[in-house]
N, C-alpha and C positions, 0 to 999 in steps of 0.2 A: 651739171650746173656750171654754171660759169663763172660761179666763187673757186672752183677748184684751185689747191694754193700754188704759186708758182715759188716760192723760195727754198729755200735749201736744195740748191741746183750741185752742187758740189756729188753728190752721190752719183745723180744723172752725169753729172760731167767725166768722172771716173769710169763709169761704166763704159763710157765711149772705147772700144778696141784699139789697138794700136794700129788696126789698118787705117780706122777711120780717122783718130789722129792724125797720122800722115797724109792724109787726104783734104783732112782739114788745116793742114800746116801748109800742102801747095796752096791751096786755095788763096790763104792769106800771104803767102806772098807773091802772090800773083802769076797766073798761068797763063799771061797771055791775053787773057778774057777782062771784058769789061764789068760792067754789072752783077753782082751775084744774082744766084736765078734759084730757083724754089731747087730746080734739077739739083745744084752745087750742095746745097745742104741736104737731100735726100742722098746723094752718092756719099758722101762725107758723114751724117750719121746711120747709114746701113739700110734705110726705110726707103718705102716707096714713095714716090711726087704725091700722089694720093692723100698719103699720112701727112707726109708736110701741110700739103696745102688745107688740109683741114685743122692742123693746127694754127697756123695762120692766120688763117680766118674764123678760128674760134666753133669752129661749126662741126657739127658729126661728132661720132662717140670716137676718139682713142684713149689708148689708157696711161694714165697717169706716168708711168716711167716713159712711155713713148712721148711724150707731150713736152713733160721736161728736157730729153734729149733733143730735140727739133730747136727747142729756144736758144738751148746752149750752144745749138752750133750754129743758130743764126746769130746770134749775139757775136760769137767769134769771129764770121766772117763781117760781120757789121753791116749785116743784111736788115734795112730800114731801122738802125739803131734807135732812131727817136723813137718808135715806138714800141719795138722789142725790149729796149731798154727799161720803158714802162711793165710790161707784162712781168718782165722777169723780178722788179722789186713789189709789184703789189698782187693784189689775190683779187682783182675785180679789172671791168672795163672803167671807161668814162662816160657813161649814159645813165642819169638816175631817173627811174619812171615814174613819173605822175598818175596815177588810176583815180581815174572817178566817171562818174554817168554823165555824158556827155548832153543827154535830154535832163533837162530840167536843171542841171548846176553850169556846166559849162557854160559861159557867158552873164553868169552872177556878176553883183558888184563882190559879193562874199567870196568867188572862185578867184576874181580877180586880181584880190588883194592877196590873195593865201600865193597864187603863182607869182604874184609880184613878189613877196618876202622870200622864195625859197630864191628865187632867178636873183634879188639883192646879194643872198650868201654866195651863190653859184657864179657870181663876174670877178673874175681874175682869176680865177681856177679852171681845170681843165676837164672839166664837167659842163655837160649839155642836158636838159630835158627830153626828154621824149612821151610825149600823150598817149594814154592808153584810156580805149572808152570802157569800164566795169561792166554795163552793160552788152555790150559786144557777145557775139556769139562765142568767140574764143578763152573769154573769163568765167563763163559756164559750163567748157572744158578743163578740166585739169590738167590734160596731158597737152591740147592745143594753148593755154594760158601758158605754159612753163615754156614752150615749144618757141611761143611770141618770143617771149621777154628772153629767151636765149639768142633768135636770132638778130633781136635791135640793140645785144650787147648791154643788156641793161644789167647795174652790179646790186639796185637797190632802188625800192620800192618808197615811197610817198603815198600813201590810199585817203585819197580827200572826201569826208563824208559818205563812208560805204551804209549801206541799208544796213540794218540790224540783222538780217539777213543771211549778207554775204557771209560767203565760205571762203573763198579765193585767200585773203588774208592769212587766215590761218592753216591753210595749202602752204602757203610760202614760207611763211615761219617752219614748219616743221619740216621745210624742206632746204633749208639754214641759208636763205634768201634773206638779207639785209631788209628790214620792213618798219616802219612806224606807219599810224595809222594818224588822221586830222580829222578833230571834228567828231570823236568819237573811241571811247574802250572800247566798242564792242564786246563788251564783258567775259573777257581775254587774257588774263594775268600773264603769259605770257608773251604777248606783244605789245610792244611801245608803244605809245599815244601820246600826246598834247591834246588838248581842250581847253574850252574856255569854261568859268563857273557857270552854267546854263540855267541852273537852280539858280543859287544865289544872287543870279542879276534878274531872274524870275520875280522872286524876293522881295529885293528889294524895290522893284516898280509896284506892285502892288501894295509893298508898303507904303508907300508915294502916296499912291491914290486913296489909302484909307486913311494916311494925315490929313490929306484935303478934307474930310470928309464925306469921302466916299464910302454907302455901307452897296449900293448895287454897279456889281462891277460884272461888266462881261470877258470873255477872252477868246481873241478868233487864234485858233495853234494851227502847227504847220502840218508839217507831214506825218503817219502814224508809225512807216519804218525806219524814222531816224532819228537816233538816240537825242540830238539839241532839242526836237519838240516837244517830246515825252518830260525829260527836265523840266523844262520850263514850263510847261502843265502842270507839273508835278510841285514847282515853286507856288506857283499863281495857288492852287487848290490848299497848301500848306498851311501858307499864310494867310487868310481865308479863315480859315478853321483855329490857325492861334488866335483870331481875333473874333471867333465865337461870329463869323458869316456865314451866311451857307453860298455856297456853290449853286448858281438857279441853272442848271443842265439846259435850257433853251436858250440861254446866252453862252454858252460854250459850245464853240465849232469850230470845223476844221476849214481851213483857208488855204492848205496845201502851200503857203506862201509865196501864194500869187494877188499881184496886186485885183485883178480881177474877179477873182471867185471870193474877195474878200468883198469887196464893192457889192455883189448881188447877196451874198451873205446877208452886210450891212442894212442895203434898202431892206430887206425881210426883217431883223433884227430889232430895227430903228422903227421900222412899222406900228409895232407894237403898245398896246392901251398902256401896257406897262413894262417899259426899259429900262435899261440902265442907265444911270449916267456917267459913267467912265467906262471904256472900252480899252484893252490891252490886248496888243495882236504882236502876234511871236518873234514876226521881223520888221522891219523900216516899211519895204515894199506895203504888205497887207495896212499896215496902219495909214499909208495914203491914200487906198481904196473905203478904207470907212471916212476918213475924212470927208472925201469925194461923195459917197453917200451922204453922210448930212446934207452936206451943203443940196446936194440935188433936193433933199425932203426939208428943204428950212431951216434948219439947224446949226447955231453956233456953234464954233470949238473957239475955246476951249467954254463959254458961256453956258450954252445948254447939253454940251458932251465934252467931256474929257478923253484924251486918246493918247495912249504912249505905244512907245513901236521898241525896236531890239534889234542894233547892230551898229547904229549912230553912220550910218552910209555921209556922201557928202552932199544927199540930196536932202537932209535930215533939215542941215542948218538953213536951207535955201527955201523951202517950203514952206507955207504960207497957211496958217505957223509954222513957225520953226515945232521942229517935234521935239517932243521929251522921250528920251530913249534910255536903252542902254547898251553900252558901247564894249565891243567887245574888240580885239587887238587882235583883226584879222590878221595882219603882213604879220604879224610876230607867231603868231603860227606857223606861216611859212618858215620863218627863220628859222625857229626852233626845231622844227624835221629836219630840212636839211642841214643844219648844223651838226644832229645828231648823226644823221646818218653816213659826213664826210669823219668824222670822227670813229666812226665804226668800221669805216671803209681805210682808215687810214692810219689809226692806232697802233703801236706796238702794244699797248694790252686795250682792246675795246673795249665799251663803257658796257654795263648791265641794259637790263631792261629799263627804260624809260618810262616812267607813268607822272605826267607834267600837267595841271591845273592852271591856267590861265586867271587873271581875276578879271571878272567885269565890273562897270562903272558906270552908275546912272546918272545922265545928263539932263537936268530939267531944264525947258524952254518953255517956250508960249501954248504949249497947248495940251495943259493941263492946268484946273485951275479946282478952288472949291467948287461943291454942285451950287448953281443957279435955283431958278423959279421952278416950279412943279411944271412942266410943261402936259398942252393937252395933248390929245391924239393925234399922231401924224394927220392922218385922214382929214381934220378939222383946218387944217393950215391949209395956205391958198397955194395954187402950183408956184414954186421957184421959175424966176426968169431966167434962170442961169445954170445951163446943163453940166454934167459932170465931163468931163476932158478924156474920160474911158468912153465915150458914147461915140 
């Protein structure tokens, strides 16, 4: 792996023979020759160009005493000091990887904000990203996964919303690969995580809607293999039940949180002789698809539906109504891995296991309100002039 530590060079340097000292005493003072060259340091520590260069470049298996003596005598000859110089004080590269499934997250407002907060802690430092899709044929290999992440010099792992699923994570931990985990425990105790209160801002939106006086409340959730969904069901269903509600299973669905499949959901939903009148959907996205629905089948928000969403995005405030959400502190997410993970990478005593709860924070706006009039049956209302903006 490529955490191998590079300090305590003093042993390696000792071992060096006194040929090869003298060989590396002409070198520095100079033989005539220009540039040092891989050759000067293989002659000089007893090894072949071979071994050098695979130390070097960080690639291929040598072994640890051979590894060490290559730095030490490049270091001496001042063979790309600025970056030798590096290897020889720390135990990692400068690549920290990003992992997550690049279908269906990549390109989120949610993804966007978590790489914006890590890339905030990462400017000024000599630390780069590098994207890794989880899905990828190669993070379903263990041996081609580890093979990856050796060859793009990566010291430490970011895993942004892994499935419930995933194994890869805990591949790397027990393989003493630098690793926090966003967006999710994966019920894990030995790797680090940040998350947001997923329950708790569950919670408290549906406590919202049953201030209003709301007793039928529906809830479109997201995805089934990812732990923020499952919460936040898991809240909505809770609270529900503290308040002696039932749970009506035909207004509970999954929306995969997509604005779209929350939309066709909705017209199905909203259909209905007998609805809800509040509807809470898992993220920002889905809760613009039911809005969208009403409006297609007649339907006031917040007047004859109430609707709250989860994430508080910046289309939240713009939207017409503004939505009632709750807001979760995506970029501090980001910050929070990588701050832990340069910390870990950088520490004379690194920090433990990290296990960090986020709090979330419900923002009400215009579009939720107490319930209105008993409405009749979709069916009964006349077509809307004014088609939905998904159509």
């Amino acid at each position: 792996m490529m955490s191998d530590k590079t300090t305590n060079l003093s042993g390696a340097e000792e071992a060096l023979t006194g040929d090869r000292s003298s060989a590396t005493d002409s070198l520095m003072r100079g033989s005539g020759k220009g540039k040092v060259t891989m050759g000067d340091i293989a002659q000089a520590a007893g090894l072949s160009p071979m071994t050098v260069s695979r130390v070097l470049s960080n690639r291929g298996s040598v072994s640890e005493a051979k590894r060490k003596r290559v730095l030490a005598v490049a270091n001496r000859l001042n063979y790309h000091v600025d970056i030798i110089a590096r290897q020889l004080r720390a135990q990692h590269t400068f690549q920290l990887g990003v992992v997550a499934p690049f279908q269906g997250l990549v390109g989120t407002v949610y993804f966007g904000h978590v790489l914006q907060g890590i890339q905030q802690v990462l400017t000024g430092t000599d630390y780069h990203i590098a994207l890794f899709d989880s899905l990828s044929e190669d993070f379903n290999d263990v041996r081609k996964c580890v093979n990856l992440c050796h060859e793009r010099r990566v010291g430490g792992l970011i895993v942004v919303a892994p499935e419930l699923s995933a194994r890869f994570p805990e591949t790397f931990a027990n393989l003493q690969m630098p690793i926090i985990v966003v967006g999710s425990s994966l019920g894990q105790h030995g790797i680090s995580y940040v998350d947001v209160d997923n329950y708790g801002g569950a919670c408290a939106m549906t406590q919202h809607m049953i201030q209003l006086g709301h007793t039928r409340i529906g809830f479109i959730g997201g995805r089934n293999d990812l732990r923020d969904a499952s919460q936040r069901e898991l809240g909505f269903r809770n609270t529900l039940t503290k308040h002696r509600l039932r749970a009506v299973d035909e207004w509970i669905v999954q929306g995969e949180y997509e604005t779209r499949k929350a939309f066709q959901l909705s017209m199905s939903l909203l259909a209905k002789s007998r609805r809800p009148t509040a509807i809470f959907a898992a993220n920002d996205q889905m809760a613009f698809g039911v809005i969208d629905a009403a409006r297609v089948l007649g339907l006031k928000v917040p007047e004859d539906l109430s609707v709250g969403g989860f994430d508080d995005i910046e289309a939240s405030v713009e939207f017409v109504p503004a939505l009632t959400t709750v807001a979760q502190p995506m970029m501090d997410l980001g910050r929070v891995a990588a701050r832990y993970l340069l910390e870990v990478l950088n520490a004379a005593e690194p920090p433990g296991v990290l296990h960090k709860r986020l709090p979330a924070r419900l923002v009400t706006r215009s579009s939720t309100a107490p319930p209105g009039r008993e409405q009749p049956p979709i069916a009964a209302m006349p077509k809307p002039s004014k088609l939905s903006r998904l159509n």
